[in-house]
Phi, psi and omega in degrees: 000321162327289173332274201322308206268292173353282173309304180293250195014261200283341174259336156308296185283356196260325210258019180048041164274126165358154166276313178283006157261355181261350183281317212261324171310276167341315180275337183298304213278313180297355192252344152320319176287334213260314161102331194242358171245151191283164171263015196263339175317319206287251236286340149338275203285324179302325211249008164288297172331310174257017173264094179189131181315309193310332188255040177253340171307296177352269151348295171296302180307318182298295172322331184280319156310303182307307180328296196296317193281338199265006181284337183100021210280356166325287195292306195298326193260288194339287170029243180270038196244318198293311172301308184317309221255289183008320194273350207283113170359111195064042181343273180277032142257004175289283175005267171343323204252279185309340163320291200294344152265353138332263198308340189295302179307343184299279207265322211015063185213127183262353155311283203333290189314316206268309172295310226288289200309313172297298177348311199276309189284335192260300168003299182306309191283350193258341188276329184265027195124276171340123161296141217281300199304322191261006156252359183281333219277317189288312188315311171291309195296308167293006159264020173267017154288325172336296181266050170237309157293160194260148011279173192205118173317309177312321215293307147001292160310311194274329184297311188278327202258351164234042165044025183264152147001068211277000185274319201276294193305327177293298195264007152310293189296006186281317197292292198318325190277305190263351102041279197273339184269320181258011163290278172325325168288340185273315203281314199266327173285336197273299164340293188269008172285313200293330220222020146057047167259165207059187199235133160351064200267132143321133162338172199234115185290141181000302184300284190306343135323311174280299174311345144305296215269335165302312193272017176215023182270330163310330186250304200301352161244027173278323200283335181278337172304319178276340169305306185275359153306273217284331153306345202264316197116355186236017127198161189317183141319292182299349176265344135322326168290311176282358176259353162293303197310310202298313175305315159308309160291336202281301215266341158320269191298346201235317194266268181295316189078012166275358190246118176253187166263005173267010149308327232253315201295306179287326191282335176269358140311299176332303189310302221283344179296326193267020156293287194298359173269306182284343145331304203278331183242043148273305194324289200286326194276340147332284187300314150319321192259330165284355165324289206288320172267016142315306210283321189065056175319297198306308218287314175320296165328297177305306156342316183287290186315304160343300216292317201287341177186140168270356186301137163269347148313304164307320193286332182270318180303286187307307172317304183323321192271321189280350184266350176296293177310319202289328147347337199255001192227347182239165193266146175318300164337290183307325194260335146344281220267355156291278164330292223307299171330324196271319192266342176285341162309307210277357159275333165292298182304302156349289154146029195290156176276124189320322188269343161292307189318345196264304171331318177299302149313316137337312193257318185307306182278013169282310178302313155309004172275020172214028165203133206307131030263006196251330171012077186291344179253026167260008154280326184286323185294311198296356179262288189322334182265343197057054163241166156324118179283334182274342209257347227247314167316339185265335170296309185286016191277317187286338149300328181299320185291336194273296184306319178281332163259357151301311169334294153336288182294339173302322189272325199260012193200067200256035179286322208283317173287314230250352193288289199301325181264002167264006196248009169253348179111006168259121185245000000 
């Protein structure tokens, strides 16, 4: 049966059929073989797959994001990203990076981040200097800060399909996150040194600060708000969620007044296509992931990995190496909801702590949206800057080396992810 979901798999996806159409094949052709079982299962299990409260956050984060980006909240964190960072030898590749850990509270979608910052930023930067190819290079590479700092759509997916925390998991991803901003920020100042880019910006005065930091004190209180929400106790993640859309619709429509209301009809389309696209393919990896545990695919699985070393160093090193891969070839979401059923047995017998392992994952597969063949947001940049895609992969390797050893330390050092959610009380 390995065999079988394997090949339907992988001969699906080779052949560019949707991912939640290579899931949903793949269980039709294993429950054919199996032979004894009905097929009213498949749609069963699908519509098992979304009954569930938790996965109404889902939805609700993608609109509030979608709410905040179309508010205009864009120019308020460049902004004060400018004031912070701005003076620093490669100003606006500081910029570029710290947005994006801005902006990660926002959207928590690092496409969302790579259009919305490039549209802004790599312009700015190809006027000020900078080579076209090393700013598209920054762009892609610091939004895959996004879904890592909280709030964080993935982080959600993992939270629901490995029955964990989503308050624990939101402040796993906070070390990781920034972590990966001020790595990237080193690698990028060592850059525009050797290659003498930007332009020299004075400190910024006091005065000019508070006026940066008022106008981007509005979008920046939103992570805070769902964070001191769902920590304080006094609502869930999905109830964290509808009240980011409500802060949202508030400071769009009320506040800024960038948002009207013959608006809302195109931004809750927008929502609902890319809801109903990561639905459709929990709905279909549901009916899958009951296959794979009928068959007792995971625990087998697990058993293999085991036999080669009991060491839990080794055992982190090999996930690390199958969540790389599977990354470079499947979209993050998609390979959550995939993996996770499959790999988490084998972090438990390890002794891994649940909330590192999700950081681990969470960080890995983030790093695949900026590495080939599938990289989406080295697809997302080459359209918005119009560079070379070979040329833009090649730029982009001494950030993938900063990400990967940021990883490193996140995986071998898990004090470091795990102090801030035992010092709120997740244990």
């Amino acid at each position: 049966m390995e065999i079988i979901l394997a090949v339907s798999f992988f001969v699906t996806l080779a052949l560019g059929i949707p991912v939640a159409f290579c899931l949903g094949l793949t269980t039709l052709i294993a429950l054919i073989f199996l032979g004894n079982v009905p097929l009213h299962l498949i749609p069963q299990r699908m519509f098992t797959g979304m009954d569930s409260f938790p996965i109404m956050a889902v939805p609700f984060f993608i609109l509030a994001g979608e709410l905040m980006n179309s508010a205009g909240i864009t120019d308020r964190i460049v902004r004060f990203s400018t004031v912070l960072v701005g003076s620093i030898r490669g100003g606006l590749a500081h910029v570029n990076i710290v947005a994006s850990m801005f902006f990660a509270g926002i959207s928590g979608s690092a496409v969302a981040d790579t259009a919305a910052l490039g549209s802004i930023l790599i312009p700015a930067m190809k006027k000020d200097g900078y080579d076209k190819t090393f700013s598209a290079a920054v762009t892609s590479a610091s939004s895959v800060i996004g879904p890592i700092i909280p709030p964080s759509i993935p982080v959600v997916i993992f939270a629901l399909v490995g029955s964990v925390s989503v308050g624990g998991l939101f402040l796993a991803g906070v070390v990781p996150g920034v972590l990966i901003g001020l790595g990237l920020m080193c690698v990028a100042y060592v850059i525009s040194r050797k290659k003498d880019y930007g332009t020299k910006r004075p400190l910024p005065s006091f005065r000019e600060f508070l006026i940066s930091l008022w106008g981007a004190i509005i979008p920046l209180m939103m992570p805070i708000i769902i964070m001191g929400g769902i920590l304080s106790g006094i609502f869930t993640p999905t109830e964290a969620a509808a009240v980011a859309v409500a802060y949202a619709l508030l400071v769009g429509h009320l506040i800024l007044r960038t948002i009207k209301l013959i608006d809302l009809p195109k931004i809750f389309f927008k929502s609902m296509l890319t809801t109903s696209t990561i639905l459709f393919v929990m709905a279909c990896a549901n009916s899958l992931s009951w296959i794979l545990s009928t068959e007792q695919i995971p625990q087998t699985l697990a058993n293999v990995v085991s036999g080669i070393s009991d060491n839990p160093y080794i055992l982190l090193l090999l996930l690390n190496l199958i969540l790389l891969v599977v990354g470079c070839f499947l979209e993050g979401i998609a390979s959550i909801i995939i993996m996770v059923p499959i790999l988490y047995p084998i972090a438990m017998h390890a002794g891994i702590h649940p909330l590192h392992f999700g950081s681990i994952v969470v960080t890995n597969l983030m790093i695949g949206l900026i590495t080939p063949p599938l990289g989406l947001c080295l697809f997302v940049v080459c359209s918005v800057a119009n560079v070379d895609f070979v040329k833009l992969v090649r730029s982009i390797w001494p950030f993938l080396f900063v990400e990967v050893a940021a990883l490193a330390v996140v995986t071998y050092f898990p004090q470091i992810v795990l102090f801030i959610p035992h010092y709120f009380g997740f244990n």
